[in-house]
CHARMM internal coordinates of N, CA and C (Angstrom, degrees):
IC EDIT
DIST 1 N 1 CA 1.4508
DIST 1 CA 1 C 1.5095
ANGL 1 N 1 CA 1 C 106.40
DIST 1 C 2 N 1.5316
ANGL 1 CA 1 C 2 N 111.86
DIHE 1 N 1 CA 1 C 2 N 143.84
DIST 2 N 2 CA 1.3064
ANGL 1 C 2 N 2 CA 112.31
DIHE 1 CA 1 C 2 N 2 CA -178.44
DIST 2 CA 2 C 1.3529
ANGL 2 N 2 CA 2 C 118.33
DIHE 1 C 2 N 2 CA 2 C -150.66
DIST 2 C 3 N 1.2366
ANGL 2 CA 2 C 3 N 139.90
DIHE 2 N 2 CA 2 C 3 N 149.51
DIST 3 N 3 CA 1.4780
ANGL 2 C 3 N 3 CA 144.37
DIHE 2 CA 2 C 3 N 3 CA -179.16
DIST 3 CA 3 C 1.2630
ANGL 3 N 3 CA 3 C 102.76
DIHE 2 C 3 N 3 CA 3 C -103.57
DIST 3 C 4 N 1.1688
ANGL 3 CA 3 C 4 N 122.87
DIHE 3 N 3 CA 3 C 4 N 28.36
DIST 4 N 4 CA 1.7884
ANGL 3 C 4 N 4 CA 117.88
DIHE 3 CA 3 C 4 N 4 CA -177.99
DIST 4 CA 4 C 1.3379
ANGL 4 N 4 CA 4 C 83.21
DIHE 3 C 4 N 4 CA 4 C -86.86
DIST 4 C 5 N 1.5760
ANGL 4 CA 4 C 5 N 149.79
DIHE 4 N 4 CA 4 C 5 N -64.87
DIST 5 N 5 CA 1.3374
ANGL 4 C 5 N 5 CA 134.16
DIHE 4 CA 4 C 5 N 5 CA -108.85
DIST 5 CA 5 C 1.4712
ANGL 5 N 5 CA 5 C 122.24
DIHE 4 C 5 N 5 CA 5 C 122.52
DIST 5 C 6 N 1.8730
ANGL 5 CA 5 C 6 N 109.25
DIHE 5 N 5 CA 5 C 6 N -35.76
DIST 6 N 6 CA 1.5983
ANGL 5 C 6 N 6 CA 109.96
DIHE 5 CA 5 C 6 N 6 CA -165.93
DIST 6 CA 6 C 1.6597
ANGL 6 N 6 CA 6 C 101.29
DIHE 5 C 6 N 6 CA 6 C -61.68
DIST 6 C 7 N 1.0866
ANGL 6 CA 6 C 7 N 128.80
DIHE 6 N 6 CA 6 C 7 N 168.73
DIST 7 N 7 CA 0.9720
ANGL 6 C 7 N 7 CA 129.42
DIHE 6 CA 6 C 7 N 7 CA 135.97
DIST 7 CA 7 C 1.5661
ANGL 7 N 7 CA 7 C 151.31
DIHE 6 C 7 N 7 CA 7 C -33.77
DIST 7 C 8 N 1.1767
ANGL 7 CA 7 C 8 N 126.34
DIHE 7 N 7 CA 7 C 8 N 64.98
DIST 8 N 8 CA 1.2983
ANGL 7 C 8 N 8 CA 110.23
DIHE 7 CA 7 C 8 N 8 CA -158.14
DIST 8 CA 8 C 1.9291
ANGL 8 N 8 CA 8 C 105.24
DIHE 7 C 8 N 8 CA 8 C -132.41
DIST 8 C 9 N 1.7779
ANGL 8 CA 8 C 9 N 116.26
DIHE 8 N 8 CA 8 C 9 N 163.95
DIST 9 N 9 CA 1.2397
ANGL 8 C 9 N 9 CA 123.72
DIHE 8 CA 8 C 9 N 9 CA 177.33
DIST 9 CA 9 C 2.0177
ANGL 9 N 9 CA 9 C 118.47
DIHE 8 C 9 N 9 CA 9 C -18.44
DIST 9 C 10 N 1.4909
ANGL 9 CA 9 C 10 N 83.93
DIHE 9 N 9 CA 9 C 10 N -57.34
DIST 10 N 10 CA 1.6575
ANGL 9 C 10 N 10 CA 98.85
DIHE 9 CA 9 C 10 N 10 CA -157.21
DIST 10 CA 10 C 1.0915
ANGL 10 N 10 CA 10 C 88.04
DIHE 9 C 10 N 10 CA 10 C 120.81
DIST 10 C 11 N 1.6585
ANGL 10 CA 10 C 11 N 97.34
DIHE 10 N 10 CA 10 C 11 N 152.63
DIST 11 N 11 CA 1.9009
ANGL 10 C 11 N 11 CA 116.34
DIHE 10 CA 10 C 11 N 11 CA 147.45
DIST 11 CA 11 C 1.3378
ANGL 11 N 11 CA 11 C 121.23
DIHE 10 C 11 N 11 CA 11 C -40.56
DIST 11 C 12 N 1.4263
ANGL 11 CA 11 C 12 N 137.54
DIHE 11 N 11 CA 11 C 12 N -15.94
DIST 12 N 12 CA 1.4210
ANGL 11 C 12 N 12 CA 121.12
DIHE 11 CA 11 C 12 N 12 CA -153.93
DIST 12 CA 12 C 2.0166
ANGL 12 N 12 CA 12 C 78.93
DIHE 11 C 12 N 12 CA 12 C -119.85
DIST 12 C 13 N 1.2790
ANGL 12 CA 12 C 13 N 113.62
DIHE 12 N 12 CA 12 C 13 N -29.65
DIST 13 N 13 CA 1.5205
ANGL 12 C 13 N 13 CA 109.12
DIHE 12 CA 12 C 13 N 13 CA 178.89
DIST 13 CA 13 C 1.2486
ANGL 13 N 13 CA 13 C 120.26
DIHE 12 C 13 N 13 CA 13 C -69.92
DIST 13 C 14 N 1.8104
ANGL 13 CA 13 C 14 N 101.53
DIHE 13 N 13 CA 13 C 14 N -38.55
DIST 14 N 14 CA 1.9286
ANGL 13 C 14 N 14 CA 96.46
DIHE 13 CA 13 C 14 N 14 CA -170.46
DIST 14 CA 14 C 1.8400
ANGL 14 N 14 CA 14 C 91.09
DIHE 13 C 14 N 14 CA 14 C -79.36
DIST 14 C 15 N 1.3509
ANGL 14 CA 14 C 15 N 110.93
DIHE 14 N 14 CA 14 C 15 N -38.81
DIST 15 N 15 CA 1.6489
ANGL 14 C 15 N 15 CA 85.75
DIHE 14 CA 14 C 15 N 15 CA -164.39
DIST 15 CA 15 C 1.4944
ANGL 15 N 15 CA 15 C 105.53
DIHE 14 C 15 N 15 CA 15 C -72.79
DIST 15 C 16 N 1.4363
ANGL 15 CA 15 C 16 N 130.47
DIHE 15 N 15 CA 15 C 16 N 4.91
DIST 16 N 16 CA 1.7637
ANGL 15 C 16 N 16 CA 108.93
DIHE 15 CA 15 C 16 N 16 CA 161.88
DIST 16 CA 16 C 1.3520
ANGL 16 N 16 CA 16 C 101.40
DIHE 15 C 16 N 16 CA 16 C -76.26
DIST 16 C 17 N 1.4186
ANGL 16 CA 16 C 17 N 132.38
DIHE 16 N 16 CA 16 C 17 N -14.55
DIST 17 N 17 CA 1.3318
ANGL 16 C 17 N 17 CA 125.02
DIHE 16 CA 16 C 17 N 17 CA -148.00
DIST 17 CA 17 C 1.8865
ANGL 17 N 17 CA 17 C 86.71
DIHE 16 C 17 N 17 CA 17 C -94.10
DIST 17 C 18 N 1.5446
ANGL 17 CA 17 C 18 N 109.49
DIHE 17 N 17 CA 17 C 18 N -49.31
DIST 18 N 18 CA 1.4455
ANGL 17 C 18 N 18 CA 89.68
DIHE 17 CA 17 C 18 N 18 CA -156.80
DIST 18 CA 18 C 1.6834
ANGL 18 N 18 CA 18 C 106.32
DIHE 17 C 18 N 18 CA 18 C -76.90
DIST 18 C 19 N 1.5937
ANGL 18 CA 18 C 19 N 105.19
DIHE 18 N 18 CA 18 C 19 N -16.24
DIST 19 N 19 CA 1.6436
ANGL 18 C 19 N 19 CA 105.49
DIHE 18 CA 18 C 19 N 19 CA 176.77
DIST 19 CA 19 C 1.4359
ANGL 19 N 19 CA 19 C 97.57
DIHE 18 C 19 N 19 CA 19 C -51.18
DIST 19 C 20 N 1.1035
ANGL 19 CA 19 C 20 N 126.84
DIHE 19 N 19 CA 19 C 20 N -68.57
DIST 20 N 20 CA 1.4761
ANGL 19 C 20 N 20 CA 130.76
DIHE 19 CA 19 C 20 N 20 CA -157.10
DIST 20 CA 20 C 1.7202
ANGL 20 N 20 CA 20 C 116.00
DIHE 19 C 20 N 20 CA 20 C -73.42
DIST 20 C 21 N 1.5976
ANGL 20 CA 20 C 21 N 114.07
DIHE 20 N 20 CA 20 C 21 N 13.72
DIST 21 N 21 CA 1.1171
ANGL 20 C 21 N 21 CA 114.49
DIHE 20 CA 20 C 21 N 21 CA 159.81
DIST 21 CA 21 C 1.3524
ANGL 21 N 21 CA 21 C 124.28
DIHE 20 C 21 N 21 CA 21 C -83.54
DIST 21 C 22 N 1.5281
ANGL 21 CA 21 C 22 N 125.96
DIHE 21 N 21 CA 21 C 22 N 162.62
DIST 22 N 22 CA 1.2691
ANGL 21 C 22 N 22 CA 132.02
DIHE 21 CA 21 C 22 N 22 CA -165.56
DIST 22 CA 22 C 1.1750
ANGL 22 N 22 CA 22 C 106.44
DIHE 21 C 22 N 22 CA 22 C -137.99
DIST 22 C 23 N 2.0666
ANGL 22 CA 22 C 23 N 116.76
DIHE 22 N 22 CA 22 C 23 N 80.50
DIST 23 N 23 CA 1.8060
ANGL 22 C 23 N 23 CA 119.09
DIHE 22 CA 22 C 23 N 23 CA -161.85
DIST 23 CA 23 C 0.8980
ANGL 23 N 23 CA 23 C 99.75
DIHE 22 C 23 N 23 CA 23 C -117.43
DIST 23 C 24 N 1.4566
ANGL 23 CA 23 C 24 N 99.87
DIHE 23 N 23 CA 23 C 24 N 117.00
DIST 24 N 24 CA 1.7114
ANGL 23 C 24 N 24 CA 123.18
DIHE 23 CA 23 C 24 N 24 CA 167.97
DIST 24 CA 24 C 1.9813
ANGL 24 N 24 CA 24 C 108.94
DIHE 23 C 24 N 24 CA 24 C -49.93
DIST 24 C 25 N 1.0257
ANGL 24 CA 24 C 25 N 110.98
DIHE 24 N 24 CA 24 C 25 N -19.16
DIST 25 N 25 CA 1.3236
ANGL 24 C 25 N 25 CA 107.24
DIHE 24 CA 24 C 25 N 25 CA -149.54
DIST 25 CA 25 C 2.0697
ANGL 25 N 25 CA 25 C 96.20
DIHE 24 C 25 N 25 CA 25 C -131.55
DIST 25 C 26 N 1.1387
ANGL 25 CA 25 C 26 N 132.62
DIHE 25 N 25 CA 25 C 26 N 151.76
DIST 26 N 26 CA 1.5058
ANGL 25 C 26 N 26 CA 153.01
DIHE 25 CA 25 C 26 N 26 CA 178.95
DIST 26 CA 26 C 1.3273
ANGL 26 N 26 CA 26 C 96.86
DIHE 25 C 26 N 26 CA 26 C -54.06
DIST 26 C 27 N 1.6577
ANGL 26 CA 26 C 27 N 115.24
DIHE 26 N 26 CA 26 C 27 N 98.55
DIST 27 N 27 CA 1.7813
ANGL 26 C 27 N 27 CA 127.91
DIHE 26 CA 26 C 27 N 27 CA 157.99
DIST 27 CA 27 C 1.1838
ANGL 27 N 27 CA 27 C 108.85
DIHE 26 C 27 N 27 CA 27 C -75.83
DIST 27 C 28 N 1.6163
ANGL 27 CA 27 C 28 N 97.51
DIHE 27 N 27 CA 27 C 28 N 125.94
DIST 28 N 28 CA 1.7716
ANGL 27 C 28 N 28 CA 113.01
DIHE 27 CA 27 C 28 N 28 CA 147.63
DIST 28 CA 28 C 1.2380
ANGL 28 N 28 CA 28 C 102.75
DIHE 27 C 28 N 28 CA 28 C -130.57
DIST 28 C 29 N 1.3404
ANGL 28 CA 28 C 29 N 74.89
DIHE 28 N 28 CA 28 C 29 N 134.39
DIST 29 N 29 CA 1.4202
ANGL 28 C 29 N 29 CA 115.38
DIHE 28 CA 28 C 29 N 29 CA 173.61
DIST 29 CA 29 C 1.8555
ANGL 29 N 29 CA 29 C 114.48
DIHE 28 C 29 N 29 CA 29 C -79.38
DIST 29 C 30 N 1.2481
ANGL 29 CA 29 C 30 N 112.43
DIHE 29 N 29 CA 29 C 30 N 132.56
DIST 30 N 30 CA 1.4361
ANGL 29 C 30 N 30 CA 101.04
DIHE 29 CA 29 C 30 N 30 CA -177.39
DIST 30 CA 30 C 1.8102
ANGL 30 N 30 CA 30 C 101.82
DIHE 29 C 30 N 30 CA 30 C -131.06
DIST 30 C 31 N 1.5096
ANGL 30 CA 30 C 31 N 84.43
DIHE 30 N 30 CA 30 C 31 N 129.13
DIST 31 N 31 CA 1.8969
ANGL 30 C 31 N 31 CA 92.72
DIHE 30 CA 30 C 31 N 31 CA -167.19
DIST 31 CA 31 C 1.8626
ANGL 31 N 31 CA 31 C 85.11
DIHE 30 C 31 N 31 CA 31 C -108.57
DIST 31 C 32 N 1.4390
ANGL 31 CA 31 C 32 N 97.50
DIHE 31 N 31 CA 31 C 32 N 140.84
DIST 32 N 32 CA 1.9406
ANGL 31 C 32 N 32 CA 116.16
DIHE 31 CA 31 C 32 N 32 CA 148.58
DIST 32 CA 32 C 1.1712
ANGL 32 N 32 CA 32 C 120.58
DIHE 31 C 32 N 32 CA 32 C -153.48
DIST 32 C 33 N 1.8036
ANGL 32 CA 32 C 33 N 99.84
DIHE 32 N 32 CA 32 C 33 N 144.68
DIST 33 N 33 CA 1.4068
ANGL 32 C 33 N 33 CA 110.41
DIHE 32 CA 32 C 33 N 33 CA -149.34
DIST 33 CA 33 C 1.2983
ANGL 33 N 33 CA 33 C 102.85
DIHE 32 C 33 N 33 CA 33 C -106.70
DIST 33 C 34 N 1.5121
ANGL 33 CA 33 C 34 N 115.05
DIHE 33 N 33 CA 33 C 34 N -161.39
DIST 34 N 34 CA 1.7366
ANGL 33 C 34 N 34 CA 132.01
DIHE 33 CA 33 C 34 N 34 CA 142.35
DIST 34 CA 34 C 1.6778
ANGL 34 N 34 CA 34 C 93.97
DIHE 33 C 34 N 34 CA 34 C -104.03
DIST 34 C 35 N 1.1597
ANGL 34 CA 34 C 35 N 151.27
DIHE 34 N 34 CA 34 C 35 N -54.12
DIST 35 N 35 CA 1.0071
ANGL 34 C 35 N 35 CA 132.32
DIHE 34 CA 34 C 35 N 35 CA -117.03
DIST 35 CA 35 C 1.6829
ANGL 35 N 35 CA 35 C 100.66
DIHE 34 C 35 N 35 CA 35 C -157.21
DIST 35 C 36 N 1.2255
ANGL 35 CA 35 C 36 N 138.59
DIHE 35 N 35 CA 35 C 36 N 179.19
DIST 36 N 36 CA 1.5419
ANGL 35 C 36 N 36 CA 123.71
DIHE 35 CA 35 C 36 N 36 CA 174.21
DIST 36 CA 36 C 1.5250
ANGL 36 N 36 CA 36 C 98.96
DIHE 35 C 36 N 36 CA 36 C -97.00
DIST 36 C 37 N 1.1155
ANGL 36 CA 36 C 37 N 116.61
DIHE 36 N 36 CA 36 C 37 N -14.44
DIST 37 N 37 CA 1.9038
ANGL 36 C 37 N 37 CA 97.36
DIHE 36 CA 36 C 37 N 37 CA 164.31
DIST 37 CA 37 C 0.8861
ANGL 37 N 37 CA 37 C 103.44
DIHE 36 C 37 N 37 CA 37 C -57.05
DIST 37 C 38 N 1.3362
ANGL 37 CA 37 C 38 N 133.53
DIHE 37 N 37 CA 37 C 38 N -47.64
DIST 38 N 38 CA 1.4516
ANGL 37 C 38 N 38 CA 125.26
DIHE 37 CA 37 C 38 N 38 CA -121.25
DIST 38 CA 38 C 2.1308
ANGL 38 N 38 CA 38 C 97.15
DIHE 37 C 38 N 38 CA 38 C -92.98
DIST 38 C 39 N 2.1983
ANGL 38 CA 38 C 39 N 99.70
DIHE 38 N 38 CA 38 C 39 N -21.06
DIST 39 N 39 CA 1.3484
ANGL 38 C 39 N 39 CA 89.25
DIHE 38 CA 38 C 39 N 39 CA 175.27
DIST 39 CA 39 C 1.2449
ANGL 39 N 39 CA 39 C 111.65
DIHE 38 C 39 N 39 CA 39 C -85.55
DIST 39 C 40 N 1.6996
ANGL 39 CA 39 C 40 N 130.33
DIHE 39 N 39 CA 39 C 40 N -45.04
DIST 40 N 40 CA 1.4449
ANGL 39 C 40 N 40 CA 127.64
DIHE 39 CA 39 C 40 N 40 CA 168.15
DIST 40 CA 40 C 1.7814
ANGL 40 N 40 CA 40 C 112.03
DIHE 39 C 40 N 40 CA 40 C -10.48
DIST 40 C 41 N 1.4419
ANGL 40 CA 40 C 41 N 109.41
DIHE 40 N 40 CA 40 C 41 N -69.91
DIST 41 N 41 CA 1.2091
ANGL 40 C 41 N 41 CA 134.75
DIHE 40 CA 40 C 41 N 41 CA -153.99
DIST 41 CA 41 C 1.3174
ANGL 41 N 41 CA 41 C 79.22
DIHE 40 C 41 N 41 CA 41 C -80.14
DIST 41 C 42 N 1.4383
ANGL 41 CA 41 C 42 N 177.36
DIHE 41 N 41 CA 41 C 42 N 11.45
DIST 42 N 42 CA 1.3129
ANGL 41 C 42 N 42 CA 158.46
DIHE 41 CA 41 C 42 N 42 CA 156.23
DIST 42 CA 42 C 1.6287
ANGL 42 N 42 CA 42 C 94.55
DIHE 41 C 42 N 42 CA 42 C -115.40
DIST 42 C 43 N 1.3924
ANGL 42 CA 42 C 43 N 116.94
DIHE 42 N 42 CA 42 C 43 N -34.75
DIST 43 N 43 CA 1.8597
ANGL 42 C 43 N 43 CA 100.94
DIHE 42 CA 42 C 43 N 43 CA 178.74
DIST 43 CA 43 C 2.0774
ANGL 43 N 43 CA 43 C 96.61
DIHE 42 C 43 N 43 CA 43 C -73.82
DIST 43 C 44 N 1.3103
ANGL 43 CA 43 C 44 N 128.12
DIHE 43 N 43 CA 43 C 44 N -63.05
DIST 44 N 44 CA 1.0583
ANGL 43 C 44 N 44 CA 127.59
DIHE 43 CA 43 C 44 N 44 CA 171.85
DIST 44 CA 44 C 1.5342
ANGL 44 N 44 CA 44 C 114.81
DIHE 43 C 44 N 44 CA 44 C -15.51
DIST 44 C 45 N 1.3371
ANGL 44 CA 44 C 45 N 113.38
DIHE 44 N 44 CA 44 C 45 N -38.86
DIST 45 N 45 CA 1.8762
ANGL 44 C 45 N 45 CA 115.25
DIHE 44 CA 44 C 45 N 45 CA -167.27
DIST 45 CA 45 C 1.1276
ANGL 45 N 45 CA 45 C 121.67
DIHE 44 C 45 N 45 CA 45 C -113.21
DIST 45 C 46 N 1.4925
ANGL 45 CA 45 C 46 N 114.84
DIHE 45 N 45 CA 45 C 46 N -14.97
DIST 46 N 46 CA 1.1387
ANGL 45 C 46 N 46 CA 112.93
DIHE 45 CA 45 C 46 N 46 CA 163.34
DIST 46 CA 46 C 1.3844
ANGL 46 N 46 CA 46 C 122.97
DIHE 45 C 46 N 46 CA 46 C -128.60
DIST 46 C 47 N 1.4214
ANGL 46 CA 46 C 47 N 109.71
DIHE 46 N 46 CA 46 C 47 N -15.67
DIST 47 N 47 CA 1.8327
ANGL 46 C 47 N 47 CA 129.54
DIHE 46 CA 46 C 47 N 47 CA 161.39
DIST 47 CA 47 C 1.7982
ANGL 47 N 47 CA 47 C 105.98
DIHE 46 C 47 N 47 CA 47 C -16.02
DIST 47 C 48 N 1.3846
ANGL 47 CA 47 C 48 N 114.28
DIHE 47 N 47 CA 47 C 48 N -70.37
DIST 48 N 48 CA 1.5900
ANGL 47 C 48 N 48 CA 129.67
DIHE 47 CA 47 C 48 N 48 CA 154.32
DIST 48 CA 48 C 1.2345
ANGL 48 N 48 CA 48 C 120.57
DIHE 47 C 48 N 48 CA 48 C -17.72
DIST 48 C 49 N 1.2735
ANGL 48 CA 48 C 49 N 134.19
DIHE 48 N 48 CA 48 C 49 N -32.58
DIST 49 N 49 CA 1.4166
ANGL 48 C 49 N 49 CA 133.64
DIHE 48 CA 48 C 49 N 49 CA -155.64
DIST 49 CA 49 C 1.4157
ANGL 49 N 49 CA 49 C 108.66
DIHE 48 C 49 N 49 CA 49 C -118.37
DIST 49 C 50 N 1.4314
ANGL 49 CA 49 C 50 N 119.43
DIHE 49 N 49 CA 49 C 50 N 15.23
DIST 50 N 50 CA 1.2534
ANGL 49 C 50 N 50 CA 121.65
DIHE 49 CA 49 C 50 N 50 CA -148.93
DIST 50 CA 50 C 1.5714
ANGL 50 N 50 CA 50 C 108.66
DIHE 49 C 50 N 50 CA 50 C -158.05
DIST 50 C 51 N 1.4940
ANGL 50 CA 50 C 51 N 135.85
DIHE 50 N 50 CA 50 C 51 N 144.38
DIST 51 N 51 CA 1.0524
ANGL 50 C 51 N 51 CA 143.44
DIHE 50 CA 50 C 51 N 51 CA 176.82
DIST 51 CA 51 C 1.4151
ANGL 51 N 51 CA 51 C 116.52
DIHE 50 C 51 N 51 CA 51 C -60.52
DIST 51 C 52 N 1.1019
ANGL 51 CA 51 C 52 N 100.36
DIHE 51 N 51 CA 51 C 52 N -46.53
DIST 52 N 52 CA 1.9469
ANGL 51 C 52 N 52 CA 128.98
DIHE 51 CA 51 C 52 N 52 CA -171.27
DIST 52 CA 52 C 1.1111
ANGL 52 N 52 CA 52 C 120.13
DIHE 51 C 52 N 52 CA 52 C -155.89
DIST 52 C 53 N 1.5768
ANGL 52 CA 52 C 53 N 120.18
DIHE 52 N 52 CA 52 C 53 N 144.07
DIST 53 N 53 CA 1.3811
ANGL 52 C 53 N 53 CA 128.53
DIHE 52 CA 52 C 53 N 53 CA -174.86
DIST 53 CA 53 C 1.3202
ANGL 53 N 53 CA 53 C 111.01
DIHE 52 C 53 N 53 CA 53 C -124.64
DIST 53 C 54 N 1.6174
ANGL 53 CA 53 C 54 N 105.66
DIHE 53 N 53 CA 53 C 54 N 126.62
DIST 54 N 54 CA 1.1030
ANGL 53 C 54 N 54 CA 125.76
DIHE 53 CA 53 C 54 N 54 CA 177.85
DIST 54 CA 54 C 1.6749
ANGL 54 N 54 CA 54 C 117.16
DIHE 53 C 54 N 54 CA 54 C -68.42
DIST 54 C 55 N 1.2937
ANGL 54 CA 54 C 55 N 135.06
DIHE 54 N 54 CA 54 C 55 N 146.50
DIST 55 N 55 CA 1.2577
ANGL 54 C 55 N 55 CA 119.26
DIHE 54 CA 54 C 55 N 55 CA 152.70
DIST 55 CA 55 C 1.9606
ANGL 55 N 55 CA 55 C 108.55
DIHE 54 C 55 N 55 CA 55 C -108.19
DIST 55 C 56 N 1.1953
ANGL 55 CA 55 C 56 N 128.08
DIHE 55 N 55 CA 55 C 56 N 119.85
DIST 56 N 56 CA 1.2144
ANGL 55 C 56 N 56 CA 127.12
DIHE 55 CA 55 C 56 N 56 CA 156.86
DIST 56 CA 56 C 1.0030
ANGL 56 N 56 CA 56 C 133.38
DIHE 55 C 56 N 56 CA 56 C -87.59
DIST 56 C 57 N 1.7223
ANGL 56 CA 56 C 57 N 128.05
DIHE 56 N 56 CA 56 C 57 N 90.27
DIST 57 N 57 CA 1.4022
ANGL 56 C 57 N 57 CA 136.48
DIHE 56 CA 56 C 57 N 57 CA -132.73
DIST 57 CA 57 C 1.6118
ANGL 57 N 57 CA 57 C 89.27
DIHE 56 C 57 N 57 CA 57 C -132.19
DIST 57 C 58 N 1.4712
ANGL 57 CA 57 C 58 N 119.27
DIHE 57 N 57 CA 57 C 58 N -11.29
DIST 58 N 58 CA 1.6388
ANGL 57 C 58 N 58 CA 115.04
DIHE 57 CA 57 C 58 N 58 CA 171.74
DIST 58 CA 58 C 1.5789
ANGL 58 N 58 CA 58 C 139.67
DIHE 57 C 58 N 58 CA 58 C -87.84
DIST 58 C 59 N 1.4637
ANGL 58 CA 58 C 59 N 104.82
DIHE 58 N 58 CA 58 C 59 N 4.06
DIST 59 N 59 CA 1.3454
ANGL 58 C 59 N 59 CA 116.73
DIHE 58 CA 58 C 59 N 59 CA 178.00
DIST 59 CA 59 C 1.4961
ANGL 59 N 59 CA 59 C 113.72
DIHE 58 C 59 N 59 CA 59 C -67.48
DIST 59 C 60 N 1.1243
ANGL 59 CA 59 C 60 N 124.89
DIHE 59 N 59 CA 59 C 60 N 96.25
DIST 60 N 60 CA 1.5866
ANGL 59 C 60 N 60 CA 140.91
DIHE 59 CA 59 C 60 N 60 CA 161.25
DIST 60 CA 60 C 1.1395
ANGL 60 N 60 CA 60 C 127.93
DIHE 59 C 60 N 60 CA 60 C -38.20
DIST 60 C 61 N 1.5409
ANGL 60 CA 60 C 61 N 112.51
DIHE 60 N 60 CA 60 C 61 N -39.65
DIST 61 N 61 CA 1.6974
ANGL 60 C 61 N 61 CA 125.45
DIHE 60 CA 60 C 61 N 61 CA 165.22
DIST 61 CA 61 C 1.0045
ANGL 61 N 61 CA 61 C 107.01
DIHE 60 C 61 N 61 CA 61 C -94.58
DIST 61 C 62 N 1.6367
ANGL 61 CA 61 C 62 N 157.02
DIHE 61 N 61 CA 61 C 62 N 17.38
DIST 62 N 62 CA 1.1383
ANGL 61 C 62 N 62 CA 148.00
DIHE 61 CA 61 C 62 N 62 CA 162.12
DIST 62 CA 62 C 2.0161
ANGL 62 N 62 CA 62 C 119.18
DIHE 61 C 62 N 62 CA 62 C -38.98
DIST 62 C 63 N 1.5381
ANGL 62 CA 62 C 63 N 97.44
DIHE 62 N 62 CA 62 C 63 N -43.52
DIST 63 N 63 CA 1.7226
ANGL 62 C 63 N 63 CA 78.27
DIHE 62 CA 62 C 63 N 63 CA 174.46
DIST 63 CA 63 C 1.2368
ANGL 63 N 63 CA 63 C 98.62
DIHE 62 C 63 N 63 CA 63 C -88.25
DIST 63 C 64 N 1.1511
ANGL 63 CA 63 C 64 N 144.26
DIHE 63 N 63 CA 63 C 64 N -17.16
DIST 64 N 64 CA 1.7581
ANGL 63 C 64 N 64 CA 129.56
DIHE 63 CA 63 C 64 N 64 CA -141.59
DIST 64 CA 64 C 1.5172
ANGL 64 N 64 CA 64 C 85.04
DIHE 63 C 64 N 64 CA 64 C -90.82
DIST 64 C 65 N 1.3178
ANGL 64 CA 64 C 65 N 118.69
DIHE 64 N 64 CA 64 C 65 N -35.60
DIST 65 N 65 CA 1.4586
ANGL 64 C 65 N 65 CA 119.86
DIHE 64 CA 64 C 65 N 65 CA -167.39
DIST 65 CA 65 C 1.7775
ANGL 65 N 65 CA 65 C 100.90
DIHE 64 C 65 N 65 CA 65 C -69.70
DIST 65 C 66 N 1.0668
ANGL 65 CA 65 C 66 N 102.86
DIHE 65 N 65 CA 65 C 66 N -42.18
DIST 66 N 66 CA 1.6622
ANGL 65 C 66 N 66 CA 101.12
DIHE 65 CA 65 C 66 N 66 CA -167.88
DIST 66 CA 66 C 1.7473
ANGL 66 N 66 CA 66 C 106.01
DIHE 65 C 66 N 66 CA 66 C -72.84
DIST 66 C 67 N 1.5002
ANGL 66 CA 66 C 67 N 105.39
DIHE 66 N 66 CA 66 C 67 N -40.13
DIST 67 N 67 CA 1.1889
ANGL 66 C 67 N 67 CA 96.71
DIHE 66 CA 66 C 67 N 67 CA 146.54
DIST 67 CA 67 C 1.5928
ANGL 67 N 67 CA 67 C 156.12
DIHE 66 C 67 N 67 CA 67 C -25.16
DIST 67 C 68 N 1.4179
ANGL 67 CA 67 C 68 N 107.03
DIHE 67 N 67 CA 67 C 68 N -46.35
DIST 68 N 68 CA 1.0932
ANGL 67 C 68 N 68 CA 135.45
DIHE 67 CA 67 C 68 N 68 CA -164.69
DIST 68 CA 68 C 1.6427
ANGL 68 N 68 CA 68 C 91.50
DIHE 67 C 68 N 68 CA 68 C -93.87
DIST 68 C 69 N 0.7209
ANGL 68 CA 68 C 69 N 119.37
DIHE 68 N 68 CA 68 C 69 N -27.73
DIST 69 N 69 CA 2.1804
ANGL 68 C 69 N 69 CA 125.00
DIHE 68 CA 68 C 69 N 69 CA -174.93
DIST 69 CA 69 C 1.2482
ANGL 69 N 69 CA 69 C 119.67
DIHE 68 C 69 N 69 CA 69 C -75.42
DIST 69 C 70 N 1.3721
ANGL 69 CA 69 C 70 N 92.55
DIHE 69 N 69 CA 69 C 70 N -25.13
DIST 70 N 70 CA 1.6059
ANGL 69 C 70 N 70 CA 104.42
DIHE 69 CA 69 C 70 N 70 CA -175.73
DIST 70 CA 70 C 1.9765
ANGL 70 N 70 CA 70 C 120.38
DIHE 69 C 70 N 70 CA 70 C -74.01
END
COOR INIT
IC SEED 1 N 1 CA 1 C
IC BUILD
């Protein structure tokens, strides 16, 4: 899930997706935001589903991209 712009499920789509996975191997989960709600509220919902949580705090085009979606 992402607030850039890409295309993606939603919060309520990826977390049926990763509940209903079956990983042999240590999930992280990697949340990026606009804002620190926006990571709370993505570690809070999907933090659970996952071994470890990533923060992705280096995306450079994050507004231009969300920009661009609109």
């Amino acid at each position: 899930v992402n607030c850039n712009g890409f295309q993606n499920p939603g919060l309520e789509g990826f977390r049926a997706s990763l509940a209903s996975l079956r990983h042999r191997v240590p999930l992280i989960v990697s949340v990026a935001g606009e804002s620190i709600a926006d990571y709370v509220k993505l570690v809070r919902e999907l933090g659970p589903l996952g071994e470890l949580v990533e923060f992705n705090i280096s995306s450079p085009n994050t507004k231009l991209v969300y920009e661009w979606s609109r």
